[in-house]
N, C-alpha and C positions, 0 to 999 in steps of 0.2 A: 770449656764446653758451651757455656753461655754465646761466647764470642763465636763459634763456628754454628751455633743454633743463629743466631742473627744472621751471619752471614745465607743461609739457605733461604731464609723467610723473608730476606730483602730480595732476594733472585726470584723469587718464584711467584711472590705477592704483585698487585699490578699496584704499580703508584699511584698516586693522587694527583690532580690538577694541578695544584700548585706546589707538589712537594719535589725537591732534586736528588736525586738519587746518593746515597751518601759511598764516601769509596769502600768498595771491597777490599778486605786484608789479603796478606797472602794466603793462599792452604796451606792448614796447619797437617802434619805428617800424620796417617792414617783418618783421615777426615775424609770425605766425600765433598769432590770439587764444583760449587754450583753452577749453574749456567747462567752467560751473560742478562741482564735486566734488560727488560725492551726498551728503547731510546724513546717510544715515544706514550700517550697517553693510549693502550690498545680497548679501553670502554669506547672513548668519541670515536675510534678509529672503526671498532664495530658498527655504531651506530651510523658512521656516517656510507659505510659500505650496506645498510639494512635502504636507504632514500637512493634512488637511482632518479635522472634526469624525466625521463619520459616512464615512469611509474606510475600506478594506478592510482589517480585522487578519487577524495570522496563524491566531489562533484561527477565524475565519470562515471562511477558505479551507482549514482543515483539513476543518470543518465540512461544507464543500461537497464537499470530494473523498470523503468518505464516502459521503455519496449520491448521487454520478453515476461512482463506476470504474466500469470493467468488470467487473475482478476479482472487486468487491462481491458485484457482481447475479450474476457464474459459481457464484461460492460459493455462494450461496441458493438457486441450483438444483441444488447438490449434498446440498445440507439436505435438498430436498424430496424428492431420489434414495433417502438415507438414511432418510426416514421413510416411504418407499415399502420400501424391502427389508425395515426394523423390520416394517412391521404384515404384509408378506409369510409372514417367520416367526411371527410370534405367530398368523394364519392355521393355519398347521401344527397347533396343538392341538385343532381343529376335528375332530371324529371325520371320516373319509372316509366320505360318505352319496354313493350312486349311484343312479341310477333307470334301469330298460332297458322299453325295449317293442318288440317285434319280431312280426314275422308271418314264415314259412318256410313255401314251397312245397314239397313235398317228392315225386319220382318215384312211379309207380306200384309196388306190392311185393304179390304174393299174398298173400291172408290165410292165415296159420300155419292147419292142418286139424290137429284133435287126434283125433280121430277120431268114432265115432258117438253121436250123445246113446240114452242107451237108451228113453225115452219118447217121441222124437218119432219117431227111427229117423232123425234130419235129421246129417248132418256137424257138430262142433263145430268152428267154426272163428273164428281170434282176427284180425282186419283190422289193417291197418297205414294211419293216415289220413295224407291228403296233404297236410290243412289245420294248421297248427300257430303258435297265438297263444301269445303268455309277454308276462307284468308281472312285475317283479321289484325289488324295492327291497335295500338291502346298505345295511351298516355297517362300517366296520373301525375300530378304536381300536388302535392303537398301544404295549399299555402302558408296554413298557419305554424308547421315548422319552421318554415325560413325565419319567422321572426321571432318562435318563443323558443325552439330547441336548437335548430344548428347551430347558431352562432357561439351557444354557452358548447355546445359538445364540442367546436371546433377547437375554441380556446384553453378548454382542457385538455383538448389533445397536446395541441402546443406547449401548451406547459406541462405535461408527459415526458414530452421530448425531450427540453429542454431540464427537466429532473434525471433521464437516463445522462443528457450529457456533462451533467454535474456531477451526479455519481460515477460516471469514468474518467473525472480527473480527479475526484478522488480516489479511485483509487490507484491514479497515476502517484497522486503524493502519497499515500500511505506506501507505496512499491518502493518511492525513492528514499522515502526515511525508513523504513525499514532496512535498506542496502547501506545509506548511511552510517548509523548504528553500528551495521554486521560490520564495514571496515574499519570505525575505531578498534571495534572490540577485535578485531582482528590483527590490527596492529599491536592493541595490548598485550593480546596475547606472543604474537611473535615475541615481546620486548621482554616479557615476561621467559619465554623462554633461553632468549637469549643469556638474562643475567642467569636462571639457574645453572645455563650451560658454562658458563664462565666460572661460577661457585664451585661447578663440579669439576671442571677440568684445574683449578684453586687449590681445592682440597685433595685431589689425587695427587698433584705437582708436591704439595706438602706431605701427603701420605710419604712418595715414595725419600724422600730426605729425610724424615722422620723417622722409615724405617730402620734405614741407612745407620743412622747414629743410634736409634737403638739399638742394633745388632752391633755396634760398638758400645756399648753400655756408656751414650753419654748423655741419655733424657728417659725417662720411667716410665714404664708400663703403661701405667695409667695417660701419662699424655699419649702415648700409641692407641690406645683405645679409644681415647678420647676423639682423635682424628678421624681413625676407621667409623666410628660413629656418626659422625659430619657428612664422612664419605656416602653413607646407605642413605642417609637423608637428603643429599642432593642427589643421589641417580635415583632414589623416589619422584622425590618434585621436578624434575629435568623430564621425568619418563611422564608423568600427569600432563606436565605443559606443553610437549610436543603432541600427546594427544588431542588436547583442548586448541592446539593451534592447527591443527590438519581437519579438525572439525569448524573452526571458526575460518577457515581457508574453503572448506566444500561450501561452508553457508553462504559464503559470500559470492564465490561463481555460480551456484544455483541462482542467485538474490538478483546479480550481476548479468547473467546469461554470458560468461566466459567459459570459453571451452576448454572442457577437462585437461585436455593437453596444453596448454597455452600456459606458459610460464607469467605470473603476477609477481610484481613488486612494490613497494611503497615507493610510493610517486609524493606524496604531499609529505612535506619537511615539520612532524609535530614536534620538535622541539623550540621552534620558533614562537613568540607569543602572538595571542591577534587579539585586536580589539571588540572588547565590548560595550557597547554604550549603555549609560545611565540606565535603567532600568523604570520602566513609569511605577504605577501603583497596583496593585492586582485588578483592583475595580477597572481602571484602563486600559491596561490590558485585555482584559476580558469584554470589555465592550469593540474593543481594533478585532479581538476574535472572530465575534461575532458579527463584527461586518465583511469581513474577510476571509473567514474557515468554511469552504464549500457545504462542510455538512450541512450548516445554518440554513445554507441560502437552497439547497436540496429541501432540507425539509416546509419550507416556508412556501418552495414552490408546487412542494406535493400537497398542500395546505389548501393552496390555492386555486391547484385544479380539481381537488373534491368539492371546494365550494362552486366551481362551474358546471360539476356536475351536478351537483344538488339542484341546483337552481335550473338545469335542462330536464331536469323531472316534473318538473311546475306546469310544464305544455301540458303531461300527460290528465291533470286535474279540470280540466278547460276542455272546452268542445274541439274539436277537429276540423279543420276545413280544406276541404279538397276540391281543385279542379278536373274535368279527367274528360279523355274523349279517346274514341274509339273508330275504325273504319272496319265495315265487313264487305268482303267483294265472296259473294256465295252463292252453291247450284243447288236446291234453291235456295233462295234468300227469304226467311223465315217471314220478313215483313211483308213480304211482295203474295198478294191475294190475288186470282188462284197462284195454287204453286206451279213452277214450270221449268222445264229443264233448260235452262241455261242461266249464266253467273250475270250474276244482279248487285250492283254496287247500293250500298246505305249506309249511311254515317250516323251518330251521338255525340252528343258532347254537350256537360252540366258541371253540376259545381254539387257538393256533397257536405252538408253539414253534420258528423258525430259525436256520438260521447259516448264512452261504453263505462261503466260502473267498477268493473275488474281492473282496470286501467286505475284508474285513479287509485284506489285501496293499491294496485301493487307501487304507485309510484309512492304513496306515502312510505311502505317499510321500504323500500328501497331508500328513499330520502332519507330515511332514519338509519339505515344501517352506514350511508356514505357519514353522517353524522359524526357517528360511531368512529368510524375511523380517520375521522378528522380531529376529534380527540383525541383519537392515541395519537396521532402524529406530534399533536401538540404536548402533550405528553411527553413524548422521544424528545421534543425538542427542549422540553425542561432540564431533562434528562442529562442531555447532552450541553446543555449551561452551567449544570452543576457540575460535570464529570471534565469539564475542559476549566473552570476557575481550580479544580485541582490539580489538574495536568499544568497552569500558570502558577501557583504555585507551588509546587514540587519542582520544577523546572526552575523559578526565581532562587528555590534554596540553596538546590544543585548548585546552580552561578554564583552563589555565595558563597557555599564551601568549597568549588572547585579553587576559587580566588583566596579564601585564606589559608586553602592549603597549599596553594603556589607557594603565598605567603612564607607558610611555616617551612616548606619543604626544601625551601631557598636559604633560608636560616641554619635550616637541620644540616643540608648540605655542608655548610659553609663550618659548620660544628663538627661533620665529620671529617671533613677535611684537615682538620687540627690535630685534630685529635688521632685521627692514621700518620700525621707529621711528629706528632708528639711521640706514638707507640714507637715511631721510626727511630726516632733520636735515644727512648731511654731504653730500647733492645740495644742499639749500640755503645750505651755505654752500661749494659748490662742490669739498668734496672728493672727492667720489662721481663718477659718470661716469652716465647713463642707464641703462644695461643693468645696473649692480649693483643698482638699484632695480627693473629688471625680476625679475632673478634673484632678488632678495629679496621681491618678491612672488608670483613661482613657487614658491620655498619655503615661504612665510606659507600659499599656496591647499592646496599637498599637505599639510602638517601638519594642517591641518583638513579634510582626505578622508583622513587615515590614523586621527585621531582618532574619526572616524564609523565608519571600517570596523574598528576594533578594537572598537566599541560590536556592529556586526552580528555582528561573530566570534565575540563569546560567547554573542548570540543561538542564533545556527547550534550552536556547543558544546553548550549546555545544553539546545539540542534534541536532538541526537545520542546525548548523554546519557542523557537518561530513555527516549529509543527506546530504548540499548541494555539500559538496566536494566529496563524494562519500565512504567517509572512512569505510562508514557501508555496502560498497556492497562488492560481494564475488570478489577475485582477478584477473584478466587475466588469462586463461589456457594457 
């Protein structure tokens, strides 16, 4: 009984990397006849049929998620808000040019009588007309803004700008680590799938031989049970894992901008190792951050133009100086004594020194409020010091443990591989029972799913990483 149980659970079990398949006996009379052993290793054969040539890498669907966020294309039209209020102000240095033309009706009024002309002996008398045209053209220039406010309002525009277009590359890089991420975890999870698939299609193969010789009365109830048990627990986890991989497969073509229909594959080979280099210190890290992570240089720069604009409120405490000139071409022309019907050119043109009191009181709370929110920036930017030397280390530890559980996982492997050689040999010569050679192929199969997911963990690490150091944003101009 012993010997025809071996025989089934050598046919049905997938071997081991280095273990050779040992010979099948003949079938024994009334036994159920196994099927031939696969010739080759059918785990590497899966995996190697999951990595296709021209398959989606990570770099790719970083690639993508740049150019389809949302986020992206928000930002970009905060750029163009920004370079809309920049040439708003730069506008302002335009001298104020106006142009009027009016016609006024005006009530009937007796003509002024000055009294007699002495040559005609007729009333002098001065009319007051009802008809009344004006042209009039104006200039005003501003001087004393040209040099106490444009220039600070200009340069806080620009560094406006230059804030919108820092924050749309970040949030080009949060788009792409984000997509990054979705396709480790998306490969995990296929991998993950894969082995319960292989558990379950394992333990059916064994169910149904199992059955077989049960209903020959040549293994106990109890091992039947025992199987059928295994069975309900892999089409559980089989059925979870394809779910979490058709979910981790939507997130990643939404992330990606691939279209629904457009078949994906894994294009990047993670069972390959890659290199990581020495790791500096946290502290050093975290200072490359912050030379390099856009938030920084964002909020440093929106720091920077509330202090230009603080400092363009300072005009409004200070007198005013204006130039300004005016042309009137008008019927009549209000200067020209007596009045008379026809259009009369006169010109002005002075210089205007003010100060108004309401000005000043609003530029201080104004002053004080931009204050205000140049402290919370700075604030934010404490903030965001403290929140990325923890994102460096948590990221440093990850790389740590992803490396020594390479480590362990390469050992574990290598342990289970023995020891599925070993369950192999003492079923064959009968000291084993079936189910230790099940169990020692369920730990052969997890060894090499804990070895691949220590491969993705440092994947995911050393992605984490250079997000949190800044490695992955574009450089200083």
């Amino acid at each position: 009984m012993k010997r025809a149980l071996a025989v089934v659970l050598l046919a049905v079990c997938v071997p081991g990397a280095s273990v050779h398949a040992q010979p099948v006996p003949d079938p024994v009379p009334g036994q159920p006849t196994p099927p031939p052993a696969p010739a080759a290793d059918s785990f590497e054969a899966d995996l190697d049929a999951m990595v296709v040539a021209n398959g989606l890498t990570a770099d790719a669907a970083a690639k993508g998620a740049e150019k389809v966020s949302p986020t992206v294309t928000r930002r970009a039209a905060e750029i163009e808000a920004a370079i809309a209020q920049l040439e708003t102000v730069e506008l302002a240095r335009i001298p104020r040019v106006s142009i009027e033309a009016s016609y006024t009706r005006l009530s009937f009024i007796d003509p002024l009588t000055l009294g007699m002309n002495p040559a005609t002996g007729e009333p002098i008398q001065i009319p007051f007309l009802q008809n009344s045209y004006l042209g009039r053209a104006s200039v005003g220039i501003p001087l004393s803004d040209y040099l106490l406010r444009f220039p600070k309002l200009i340069d806080g525009a620009k560094l406006g700008v230059e804030a919108a277009r820092l924050s749309q590359q970040t949030g080009a890089v949060d788009a792409a680590h984000e997509a990054r991420i979705a396709y480790y975890e998306w490969i995990r999870a296929r991998l993950q799938t894969m082995v319960a698939n292989r558990q379950l299609t394992q333990v059916r193969a064994t169910l149904k031989q199992v059955k077989a010789l049960a209903d020959a009365q040549r293994v106990s109830k109890a091992d039947l049970l025992r199987v059928e048990s295994q069975e309900a627990q892999a089409e559980q986890v089989a059925d979870q894992l394809g779910q979490l991989t058709a979910l981790r497969e939507e997130q990643l073509r939404i992330l990606a901008g691939i279209d629904p229909s457009a078949e994906i594959a894994i294009g990047e080979d993670f069972r390959t190792d890659i290199a990581a280099d020495a790791q500096a210190s946290t502290d050093e890290l975290l200072t490359q951050a912050k030379a390099q992570r856009l938030e920084f240089r964002s909020i440093d720069t929106g720091i920077q133009a509330k202090e230009m604009q603080k400092r363009a409120e300072d005009a409004a405490k200070y007198p005013s100086l204006t130039a300004f000139a005016s042309a009137d071409y008008a019927n009549p022309n209000q200067r020209i004594f007596p009045q008379t019907e026809e259009f009369r050119f006169t010109w002005t043109a002075g210089v205007q020194l003010s100060w108004t009191l309401n000005d000043t009181l609003t530029a201080k709370q104004t002053q004080r409020r931009i204050t205000a929110e140049q402290k919370q920036l700075e604030a934010d930017r404490e903030n965001l010091a403290r929140g990325t030397r923890i994102q460096i280390l948590a990221a440093q530890q990850a790389v740590h443990v992803a490396r020594a559980s390479m480590a362990s996982s390469a050992k574990g492997l290598i342990a289970a591989e023995e020891a599925y050689r070993v369950r192999q040999a003492l079923l064959a010569a009968e000291r084993a029972t079936a189910l230790d050679l099940v169990d020692a192929e369920t730990e052969l199969t997890r060894a090499r799913s804990s070895a691949l997911n220590a491969r993705i963990d440092l994947r995911v690490a050393l992605a984490n990483l250079a997000y949190a150091t800044g490695a992955t944003s574009p450089k200083p101009r």
